[in-house]
FITOR-460204 format. One record per atom (N, C-alpha, C): residue in one letter; z, x, y. Coordinates in steps of 0.2 Angstrom, whole numbers, plus 5000, padded with zeros to 4 digits. Layout:
aZXY;...
END
This chain:
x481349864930;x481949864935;x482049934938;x482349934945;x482349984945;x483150034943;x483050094943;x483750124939;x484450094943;x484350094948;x485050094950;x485449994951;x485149984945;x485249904946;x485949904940;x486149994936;x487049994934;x487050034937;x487450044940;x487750114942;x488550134941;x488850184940;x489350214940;x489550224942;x490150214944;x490650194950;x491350274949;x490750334950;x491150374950;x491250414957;x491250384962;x491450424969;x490650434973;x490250454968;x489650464970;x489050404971;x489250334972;x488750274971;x488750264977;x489250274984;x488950264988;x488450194990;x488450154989;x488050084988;x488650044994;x488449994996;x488749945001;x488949884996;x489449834997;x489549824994;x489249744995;x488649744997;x488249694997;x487749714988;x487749784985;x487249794981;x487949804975;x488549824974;x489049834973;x489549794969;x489949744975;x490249684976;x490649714979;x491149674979;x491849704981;x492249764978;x492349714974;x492649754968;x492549834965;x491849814963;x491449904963;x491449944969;x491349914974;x491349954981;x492049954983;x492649944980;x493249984981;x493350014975;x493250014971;x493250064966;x493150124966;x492350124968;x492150184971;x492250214975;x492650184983;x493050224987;x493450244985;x493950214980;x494750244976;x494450324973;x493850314970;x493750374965;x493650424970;x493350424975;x492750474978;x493450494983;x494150474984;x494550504988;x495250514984;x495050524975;x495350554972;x496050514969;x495850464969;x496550394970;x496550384961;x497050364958;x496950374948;x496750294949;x496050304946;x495550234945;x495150254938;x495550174933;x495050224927;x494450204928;x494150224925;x493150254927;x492850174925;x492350164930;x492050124925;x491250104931;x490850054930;x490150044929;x490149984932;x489649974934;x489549894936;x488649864936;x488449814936;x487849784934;x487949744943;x487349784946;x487349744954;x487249684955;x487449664960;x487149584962;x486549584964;x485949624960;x485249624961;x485149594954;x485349604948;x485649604943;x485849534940;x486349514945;x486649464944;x486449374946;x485849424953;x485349354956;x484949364950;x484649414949;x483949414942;x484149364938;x484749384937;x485049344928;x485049254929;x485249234936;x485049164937;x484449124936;x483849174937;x483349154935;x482849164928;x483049234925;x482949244920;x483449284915;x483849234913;x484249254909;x484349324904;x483749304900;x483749364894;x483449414897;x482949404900;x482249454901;x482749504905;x482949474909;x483449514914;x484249564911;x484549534907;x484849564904;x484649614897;x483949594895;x483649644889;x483349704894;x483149694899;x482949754903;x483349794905;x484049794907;x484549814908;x485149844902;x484849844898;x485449834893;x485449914889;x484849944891;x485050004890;x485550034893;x485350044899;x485750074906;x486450034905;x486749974901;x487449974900;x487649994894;x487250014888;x487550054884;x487650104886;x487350154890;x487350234894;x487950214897;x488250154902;x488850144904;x489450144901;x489250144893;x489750124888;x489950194887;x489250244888;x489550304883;x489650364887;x489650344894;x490050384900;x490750354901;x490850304900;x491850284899;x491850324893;x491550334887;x491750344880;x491950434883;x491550454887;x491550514889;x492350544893;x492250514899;x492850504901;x493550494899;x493450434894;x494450434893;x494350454885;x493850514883;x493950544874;x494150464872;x493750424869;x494050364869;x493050334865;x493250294861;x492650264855;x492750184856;x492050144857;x492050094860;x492150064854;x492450014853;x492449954848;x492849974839;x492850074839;x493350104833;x493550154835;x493950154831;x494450214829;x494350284830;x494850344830;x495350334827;x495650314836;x495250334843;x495750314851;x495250264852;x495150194851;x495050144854;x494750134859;x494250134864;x494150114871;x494050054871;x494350004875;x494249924878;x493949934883;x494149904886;x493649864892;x494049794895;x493849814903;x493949744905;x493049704910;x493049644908;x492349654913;x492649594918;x492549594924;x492749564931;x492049544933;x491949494937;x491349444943;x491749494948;x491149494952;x491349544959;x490849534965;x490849484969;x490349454973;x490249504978;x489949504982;x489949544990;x490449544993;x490649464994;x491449444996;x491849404991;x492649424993;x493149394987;x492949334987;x492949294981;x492649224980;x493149204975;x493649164977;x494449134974;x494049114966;x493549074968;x493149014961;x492649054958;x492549124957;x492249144951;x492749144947;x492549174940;x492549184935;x493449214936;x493649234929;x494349244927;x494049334924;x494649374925;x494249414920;x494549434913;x493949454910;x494149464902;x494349544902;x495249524898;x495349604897;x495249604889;x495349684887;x495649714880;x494849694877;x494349684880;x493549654878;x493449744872;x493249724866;x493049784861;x493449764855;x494049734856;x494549724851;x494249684843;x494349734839;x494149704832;x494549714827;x494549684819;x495149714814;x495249784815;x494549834817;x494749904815;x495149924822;x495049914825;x495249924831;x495949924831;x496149844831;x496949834830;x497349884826;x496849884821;x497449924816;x497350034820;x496750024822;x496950074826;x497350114833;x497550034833;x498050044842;x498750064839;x499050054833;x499550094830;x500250054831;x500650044834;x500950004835;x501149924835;x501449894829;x501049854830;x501349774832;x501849814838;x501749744842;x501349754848;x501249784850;x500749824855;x499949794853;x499849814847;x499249804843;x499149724844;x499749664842;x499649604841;x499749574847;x500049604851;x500049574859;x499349574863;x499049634861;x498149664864;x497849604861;x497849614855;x497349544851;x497349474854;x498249464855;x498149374856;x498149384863;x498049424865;x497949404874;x497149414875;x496649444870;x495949474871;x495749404870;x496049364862;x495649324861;x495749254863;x496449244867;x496649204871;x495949174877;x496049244881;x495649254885;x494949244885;x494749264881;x493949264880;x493649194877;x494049164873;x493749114870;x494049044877;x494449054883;x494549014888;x494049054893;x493949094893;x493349114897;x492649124895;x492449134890;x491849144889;x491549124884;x491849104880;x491749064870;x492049064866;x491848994862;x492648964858;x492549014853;x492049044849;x492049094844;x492249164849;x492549224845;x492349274846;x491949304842;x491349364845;x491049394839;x491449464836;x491749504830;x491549534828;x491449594830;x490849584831;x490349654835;x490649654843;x490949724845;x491149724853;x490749724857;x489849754855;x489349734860;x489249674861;x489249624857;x489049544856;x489449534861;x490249534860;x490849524866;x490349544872;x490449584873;x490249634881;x489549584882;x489049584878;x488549554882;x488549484884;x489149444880;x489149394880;x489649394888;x489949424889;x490549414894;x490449434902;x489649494900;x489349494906;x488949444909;x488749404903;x488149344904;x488849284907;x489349274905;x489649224908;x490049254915;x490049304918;x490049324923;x489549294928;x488849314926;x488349294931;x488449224931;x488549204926;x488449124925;x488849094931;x489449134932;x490049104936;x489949074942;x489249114945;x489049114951;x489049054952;x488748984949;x488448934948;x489048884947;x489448904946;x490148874944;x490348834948;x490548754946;x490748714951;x491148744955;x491848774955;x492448774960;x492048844965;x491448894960;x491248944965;x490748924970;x490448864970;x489948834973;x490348764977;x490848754979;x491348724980;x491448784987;x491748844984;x492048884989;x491648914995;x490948914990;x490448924997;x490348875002;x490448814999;x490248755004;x490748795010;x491348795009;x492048765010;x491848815018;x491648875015;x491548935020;x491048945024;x490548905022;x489748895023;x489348995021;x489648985014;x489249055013;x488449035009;x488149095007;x487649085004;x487649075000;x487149024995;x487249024988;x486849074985;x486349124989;x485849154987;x486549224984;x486049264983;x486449334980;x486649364975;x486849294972;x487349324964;x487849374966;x488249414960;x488749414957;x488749484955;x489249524956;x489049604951;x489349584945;x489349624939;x489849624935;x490249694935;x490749714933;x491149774934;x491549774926;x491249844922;x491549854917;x492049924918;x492649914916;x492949944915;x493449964913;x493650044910;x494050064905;x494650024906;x494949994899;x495749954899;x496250004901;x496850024905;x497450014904;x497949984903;x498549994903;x498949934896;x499749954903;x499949894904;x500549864908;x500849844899;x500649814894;x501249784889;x501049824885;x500849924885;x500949974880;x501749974878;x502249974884;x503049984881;x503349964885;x504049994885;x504649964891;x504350004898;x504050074898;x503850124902;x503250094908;x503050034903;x502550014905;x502549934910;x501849914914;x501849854919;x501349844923;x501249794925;x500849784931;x501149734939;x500649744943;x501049714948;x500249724954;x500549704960;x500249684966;x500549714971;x500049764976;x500749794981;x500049774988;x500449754994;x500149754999;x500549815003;x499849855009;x499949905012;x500149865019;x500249795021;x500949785026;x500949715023;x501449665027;x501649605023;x501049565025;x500949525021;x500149485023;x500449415026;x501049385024;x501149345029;x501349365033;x501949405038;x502149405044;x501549455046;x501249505044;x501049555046;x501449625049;x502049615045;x502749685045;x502349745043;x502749815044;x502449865040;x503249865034;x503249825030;x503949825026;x503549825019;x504049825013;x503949825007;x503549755005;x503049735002;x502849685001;x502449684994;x502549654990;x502149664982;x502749634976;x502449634971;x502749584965;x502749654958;x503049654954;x502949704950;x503249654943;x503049664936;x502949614929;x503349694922;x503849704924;x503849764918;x503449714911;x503249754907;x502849754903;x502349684903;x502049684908;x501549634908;x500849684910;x500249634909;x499549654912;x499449604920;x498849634921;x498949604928;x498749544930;x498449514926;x498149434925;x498849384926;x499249424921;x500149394919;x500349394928;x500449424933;x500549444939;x500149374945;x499549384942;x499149334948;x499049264946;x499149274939;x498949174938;x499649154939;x500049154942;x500649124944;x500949084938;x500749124931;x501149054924;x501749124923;x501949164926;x502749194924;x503049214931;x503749214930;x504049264937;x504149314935;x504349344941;x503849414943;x504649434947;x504649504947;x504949524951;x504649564957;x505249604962;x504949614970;x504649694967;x504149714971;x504049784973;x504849824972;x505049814973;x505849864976;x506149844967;x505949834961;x506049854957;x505649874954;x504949914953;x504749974953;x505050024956;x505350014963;x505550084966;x506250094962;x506550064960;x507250044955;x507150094948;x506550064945;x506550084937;x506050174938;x505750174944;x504950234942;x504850224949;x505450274953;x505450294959;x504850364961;x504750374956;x504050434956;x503250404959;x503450354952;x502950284954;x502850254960;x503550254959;x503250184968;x502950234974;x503350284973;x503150334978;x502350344979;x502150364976;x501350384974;x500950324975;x501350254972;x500950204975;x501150184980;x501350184982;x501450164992;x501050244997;x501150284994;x500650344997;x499950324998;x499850284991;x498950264989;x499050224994;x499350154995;x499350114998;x499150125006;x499650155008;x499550195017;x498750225016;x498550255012;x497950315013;x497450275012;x497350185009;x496750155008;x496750115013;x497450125017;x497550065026;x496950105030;x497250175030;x496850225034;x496050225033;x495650205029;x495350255024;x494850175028;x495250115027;x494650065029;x494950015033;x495250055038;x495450045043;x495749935043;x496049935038;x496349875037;x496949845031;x497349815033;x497649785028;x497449785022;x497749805014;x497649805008;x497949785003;x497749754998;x497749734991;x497649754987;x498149794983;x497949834978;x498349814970;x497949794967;x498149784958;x498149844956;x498649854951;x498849904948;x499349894943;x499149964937;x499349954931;x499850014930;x500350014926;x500950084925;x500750064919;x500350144914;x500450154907;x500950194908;x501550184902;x501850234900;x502050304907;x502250274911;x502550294918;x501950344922;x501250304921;x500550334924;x500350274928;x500450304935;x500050244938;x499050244939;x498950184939;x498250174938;x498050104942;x497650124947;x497450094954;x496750064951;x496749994951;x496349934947;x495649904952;x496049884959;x495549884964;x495949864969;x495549874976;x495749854982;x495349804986;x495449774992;x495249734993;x495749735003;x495249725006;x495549675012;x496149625010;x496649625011;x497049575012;x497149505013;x497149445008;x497249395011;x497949385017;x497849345021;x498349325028;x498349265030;x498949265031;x499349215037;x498849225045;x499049155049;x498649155053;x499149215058;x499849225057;x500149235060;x500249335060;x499949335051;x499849405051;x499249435052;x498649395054;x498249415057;x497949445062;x498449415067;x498549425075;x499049495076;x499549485069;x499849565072;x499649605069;x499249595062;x499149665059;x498349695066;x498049655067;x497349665071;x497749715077;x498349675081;x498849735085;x498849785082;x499149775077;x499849845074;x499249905074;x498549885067;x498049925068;x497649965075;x497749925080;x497149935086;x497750005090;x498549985090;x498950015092;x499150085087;x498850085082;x498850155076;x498050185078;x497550145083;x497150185084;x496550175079;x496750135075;x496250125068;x495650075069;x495650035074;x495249995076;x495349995084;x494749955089;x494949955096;x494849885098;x494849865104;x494749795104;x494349755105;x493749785103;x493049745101;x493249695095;x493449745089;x493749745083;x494349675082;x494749715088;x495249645086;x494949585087;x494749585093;x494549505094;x493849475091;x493649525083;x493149505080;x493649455074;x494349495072;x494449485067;x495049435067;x495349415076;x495649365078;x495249295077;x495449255073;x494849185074;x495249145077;x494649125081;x495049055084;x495349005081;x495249005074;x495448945069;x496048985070;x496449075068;x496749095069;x497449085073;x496949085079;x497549065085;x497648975086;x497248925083;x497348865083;x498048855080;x497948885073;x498548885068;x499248885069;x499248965075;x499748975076;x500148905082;x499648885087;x499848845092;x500148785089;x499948755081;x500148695078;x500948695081;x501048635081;x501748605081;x502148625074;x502648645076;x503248685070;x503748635070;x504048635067;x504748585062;x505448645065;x505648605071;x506248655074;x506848625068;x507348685069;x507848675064;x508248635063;x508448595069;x508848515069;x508648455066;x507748455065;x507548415061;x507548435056;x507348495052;x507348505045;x507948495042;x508648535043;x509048505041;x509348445042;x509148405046;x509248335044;x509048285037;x508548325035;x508048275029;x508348315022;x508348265016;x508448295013;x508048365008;x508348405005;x507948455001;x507748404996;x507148434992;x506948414988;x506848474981;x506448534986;x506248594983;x506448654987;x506648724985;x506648764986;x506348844983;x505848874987;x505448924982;x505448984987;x504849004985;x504549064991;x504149054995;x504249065000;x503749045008;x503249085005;x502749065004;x501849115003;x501649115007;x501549045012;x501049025016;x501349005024;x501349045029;x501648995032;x501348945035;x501948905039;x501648835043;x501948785040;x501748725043;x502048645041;x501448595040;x501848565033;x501148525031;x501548455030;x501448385029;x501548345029;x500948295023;x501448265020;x500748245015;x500948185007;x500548175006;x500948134997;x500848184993;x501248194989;x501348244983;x500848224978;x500248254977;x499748234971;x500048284966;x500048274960;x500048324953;x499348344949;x498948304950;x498148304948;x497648334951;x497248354950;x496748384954;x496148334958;x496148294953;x495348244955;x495748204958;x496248174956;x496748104960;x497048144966;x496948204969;x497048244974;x496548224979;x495948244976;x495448234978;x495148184981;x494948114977;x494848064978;x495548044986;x496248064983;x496448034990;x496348074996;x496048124997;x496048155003;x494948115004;x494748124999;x494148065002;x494648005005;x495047975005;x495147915007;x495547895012;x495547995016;x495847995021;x496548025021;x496947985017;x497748045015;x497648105015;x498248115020;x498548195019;x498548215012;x498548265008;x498848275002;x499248335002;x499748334999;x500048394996;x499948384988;x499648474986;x499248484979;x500048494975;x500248474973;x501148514964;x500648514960;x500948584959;x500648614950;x501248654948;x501048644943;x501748694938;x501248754941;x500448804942;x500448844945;x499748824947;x499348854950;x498748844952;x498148914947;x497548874946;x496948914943;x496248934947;x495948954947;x495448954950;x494848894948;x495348844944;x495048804944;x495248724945;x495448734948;x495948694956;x495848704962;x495348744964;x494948784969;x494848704973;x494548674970;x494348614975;x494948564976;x495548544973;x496048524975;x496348564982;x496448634981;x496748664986;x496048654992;x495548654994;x495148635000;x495448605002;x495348534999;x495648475001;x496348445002;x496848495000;x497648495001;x497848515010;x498448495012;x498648515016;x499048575016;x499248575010;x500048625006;x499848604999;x500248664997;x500248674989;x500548704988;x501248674981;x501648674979;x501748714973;x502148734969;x502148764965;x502648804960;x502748774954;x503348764949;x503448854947;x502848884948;x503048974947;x502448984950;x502749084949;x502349124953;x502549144960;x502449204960;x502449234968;x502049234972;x502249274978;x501749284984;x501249314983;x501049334975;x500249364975;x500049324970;x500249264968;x500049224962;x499349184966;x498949174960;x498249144965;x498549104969;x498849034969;x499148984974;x499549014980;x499749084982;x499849124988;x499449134990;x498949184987;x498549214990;x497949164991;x497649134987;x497149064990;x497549064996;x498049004994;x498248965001;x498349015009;x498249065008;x498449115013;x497749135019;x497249145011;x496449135014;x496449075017;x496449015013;x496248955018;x496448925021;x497148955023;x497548945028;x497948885028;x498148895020;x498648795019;x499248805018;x499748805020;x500348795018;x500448815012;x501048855009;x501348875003;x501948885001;x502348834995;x502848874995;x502848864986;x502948944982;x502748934975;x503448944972;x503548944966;x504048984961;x504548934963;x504648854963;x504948814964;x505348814959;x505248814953;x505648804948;x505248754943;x505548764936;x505548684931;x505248614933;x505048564932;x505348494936;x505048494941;x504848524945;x504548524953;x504048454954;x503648484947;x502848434949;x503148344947;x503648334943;x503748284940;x504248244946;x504548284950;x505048264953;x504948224961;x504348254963;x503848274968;x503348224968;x502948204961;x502348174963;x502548094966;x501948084971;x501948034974;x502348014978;x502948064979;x503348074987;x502848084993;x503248085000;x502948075006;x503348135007;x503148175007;x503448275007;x503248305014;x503648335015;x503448395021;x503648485017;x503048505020;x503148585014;x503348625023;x503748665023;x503948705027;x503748755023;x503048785025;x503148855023;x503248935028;x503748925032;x504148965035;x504648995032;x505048915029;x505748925025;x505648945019;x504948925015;x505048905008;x505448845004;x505248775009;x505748735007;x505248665008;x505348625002;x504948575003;x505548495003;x505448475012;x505848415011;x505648325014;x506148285011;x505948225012;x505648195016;x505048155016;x504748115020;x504448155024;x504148135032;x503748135034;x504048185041;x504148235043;x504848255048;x504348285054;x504648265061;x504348265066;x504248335068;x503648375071;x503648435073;x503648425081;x503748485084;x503548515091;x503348575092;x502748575097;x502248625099;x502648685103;x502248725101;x502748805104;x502148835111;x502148865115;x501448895118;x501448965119;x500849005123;x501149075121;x501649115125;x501949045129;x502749105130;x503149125126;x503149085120;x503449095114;x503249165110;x502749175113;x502449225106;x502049295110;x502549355113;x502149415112;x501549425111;x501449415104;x500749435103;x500249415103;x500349335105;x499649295109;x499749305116;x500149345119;x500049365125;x499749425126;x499849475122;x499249515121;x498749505118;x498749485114;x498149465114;x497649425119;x497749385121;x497649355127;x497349395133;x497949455135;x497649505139;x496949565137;x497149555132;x496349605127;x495849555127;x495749485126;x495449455128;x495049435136;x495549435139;x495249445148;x494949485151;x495049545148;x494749645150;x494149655148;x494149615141;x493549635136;x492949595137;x492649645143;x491949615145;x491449595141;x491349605135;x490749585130;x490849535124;x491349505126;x491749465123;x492149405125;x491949425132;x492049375137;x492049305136;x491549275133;x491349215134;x491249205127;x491749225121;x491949205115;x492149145115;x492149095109;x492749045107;x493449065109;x493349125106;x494149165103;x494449165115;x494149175118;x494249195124;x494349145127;x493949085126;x494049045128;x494549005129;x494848995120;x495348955119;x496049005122;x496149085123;x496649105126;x496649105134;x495949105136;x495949085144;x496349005146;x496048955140;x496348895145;x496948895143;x497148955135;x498048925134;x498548955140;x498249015144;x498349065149;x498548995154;x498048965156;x498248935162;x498548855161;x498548845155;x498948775154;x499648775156;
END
């Protein structure tokens, strides 16, 4: 095989992130423009297609070139894989070309053994690493753990590729009509610790709001939590703006990062990140999932910063984009008329109308039989991925605006409102519900909407106009659907 099928993702890999994934290819950009990303390697989605066909042959070929991975992180953080006396862990991530909600979960604190634990020193620190390594790992990748930290790592890379193949990932491709060909990167890299202390935490920050598409404060922050705790929406989470409260140094630096990676790829971003011990550590980046309605302005806000022109915008406006926005709305008079039933956090906006399922597959089955459905869960996983296609809204007992059930429903554009409280799914199932996700409010029955056009709306008025000028672009869907809204 050839050498470059691991590569190191030290600033200098340069690779696209069709040979990369996502993940390693923002990695790599963080490192290469000096951003605190701890060091790590990845195994390409060259790699990753091989491994679906020959499993061993393909990872015994390779497996030199990921121990030499192992002993450049060893190099990097003075730190000893799998002993003592500074421990190095590891996290290992699935990392496709593009973000893909139904792969794999990732495995943190991966290296963890008896010498290990007794070597992290502290020892609730020590027992908190362990039950969250072996939690994870034996829910992600096998009911045993091995012992041996290579065994782990090999094992957790091989159920990475595997994930490719994964019903709810082969679900998400249908959904999108992507390819199933390509495979998966895997992405190993060095642990930071959010539950080392009180000093310490993890969290989610957006470089502008992803629903409305504001340049305001937008992200979730977990004092002494890891970042898995953040995005599975199973704890509450508090706002950005208590980072800037506890580790205003901190916030500072990361909202800096945040602006300079808008710049850097000229779009909306997503960035997980880890505070050890008041050290901030940038985990990865990503395009931003949106709102249809933040779509349309962040595509402005940037084309008007000069960071994009308007080829660009009306690449990035979809006509499903602007369908979304045109849907009929739930004006004020009628909503407060219905009773409440739930109220949470607006994740997703719009209005859904639907029967309240709490089951995934009884979700399913009734939207084969034609019913609207609204998905309740106490949270959502990535493996509920086919519940949410099929849902029109999706509800949710906890978790914030960056818990998967936000950020899915934001990609596929469904209705959300999360962090309802206790009780929610039990209270709920098998009502005839409407989910406002404008207000964050889910209420009785079935409530009547009315349609808005673009005198309503600014920015489909510019748009519209960027659409009629842009001669090469002309005869778009996206033009189209703004030319006949123009003249209705």
């Amino acid at each position: 095989m050839p050498a470059a099928t691991v590569v190191f993702l030290d600033g200098d890999a340069r690779c696209p992130p069709e040979v990369l994934g996502y993940k390693g290819f923002g990695i790599d950009t963080m490192r290469r423009h000096g951003l605190p990303v701890p060091p790590a390697f990845c195994l390409t989605t060259e790699v990753g297609a091989r491994y679906l066909d020959e499993p061993s042959a393909t990872l015994d070929a390779v497996w030199d070139d990921v121990l030499d991975g192992i002993r450049r992180l060893e190099a990097a953080t003075s730190r000893t894989f799998g002993r003592g006396p500074r421990p190095l862990l590891v996290s290992v991530r699935s990392g496709a070309a593009v973000s893909m909600p139904g792969m794999m979960d990732t495995v943190l604190d991966l290296g963890m053994c008896g010498e290990v634990e007794r070597a992290l020193g502290a020892a609730a620190f020590a027992h908190d690493t362990w039950r969250r390594f072996t939690d994870g790992y034996r829910r992600i990748v096998a009911d045993r753990v091995p012992e041996d930290p290579y065994l782990q790592l090999r094992a957790a890379i091989e159920a990475v590729f595997r994930s490719w193949n994964s019903p709810r990932a082969a679900a998400y491709r249908a959904h999108h009509g992507l390819d199933n060909r390509g495979g998966t990167a895997a992405v190993v890299q060095a642990m930071v610790f959010g539950n080392l202390n009180t000093n310490s935490g993890a969290g989610v920050v957006f470089s502008r709001n992803p629903m409305t598409g504001a340049d305001d404060e937008f992200g979730e922050w977990l004092p002494g939590g890891q970042g898995d705790d953040v995005v599975s929406g199973t704890v509450d989470v508090k706002p950005i703006t208590a980072l800037r409260d506890q580790q205003p140094a901190v916030y500072d630096e990361l909202t800096s990062a945040a602006r300079t990676l808008e710049r850097l790829t000229a779009d909306a971003q997503e960035i997980e990140f880890t505070v050890e011990d008041h050290t901030l550590w940038l985990l990865q980046t990503r395009a931003a999932k949106r709102s249809p309605q933040a779509a349309v302005r962040l595509a402005l806000h940037l084309r008007r910063d000069g960071l994009i022109d308007d080829a660009e915008v009306l690449r990035r406006v979809t006509p499903a984009h602007v369908e979304a926005l045109l849907r009929p709305s739930l004006q004020p008079e009628t909503r407060l008329a219905a009773p409440l039933l739930a109220k949470g956090l607006a994740a997703s906006q719009g209005v859904a109308t639907g029967r309240a399922y709490t089951d995934v597959d009884a979700a399913v089955q009734a939207a084969d039989r034609g019913e609207d459905v609204i998905l309740v869960r106490h949270h959502t996983s990535p493996d509920d991925i086919h519940g949410m296609l099929v849902a029109r809204g999706v509800v949710t007992e906890t978790g914030g605006a960056t818990s998967h059930a936000a950020v899915v429903s934001r990609e596929l554009g469904r209705v959300a409102v999360v962090g309802c409280g206790g009780g929610v799914t039990e209270s709920l199932a098998g009502r005839l519900v409407t989910v406002d996700g404008n207000e964050g409010e889910v209420r009785d029955g079935a409530l009547e909407l009315a349609a808005w056009s673009e005198d309503d709306s600014p920015e489909l008025r510019e748009l519209a106009e960027i659409a009629q000028r842009f001669s090469p672009l002309r005869d778009g869907p996206l033009t189209a659907m703004l030319s006949a809204l123009r003249q209705s």
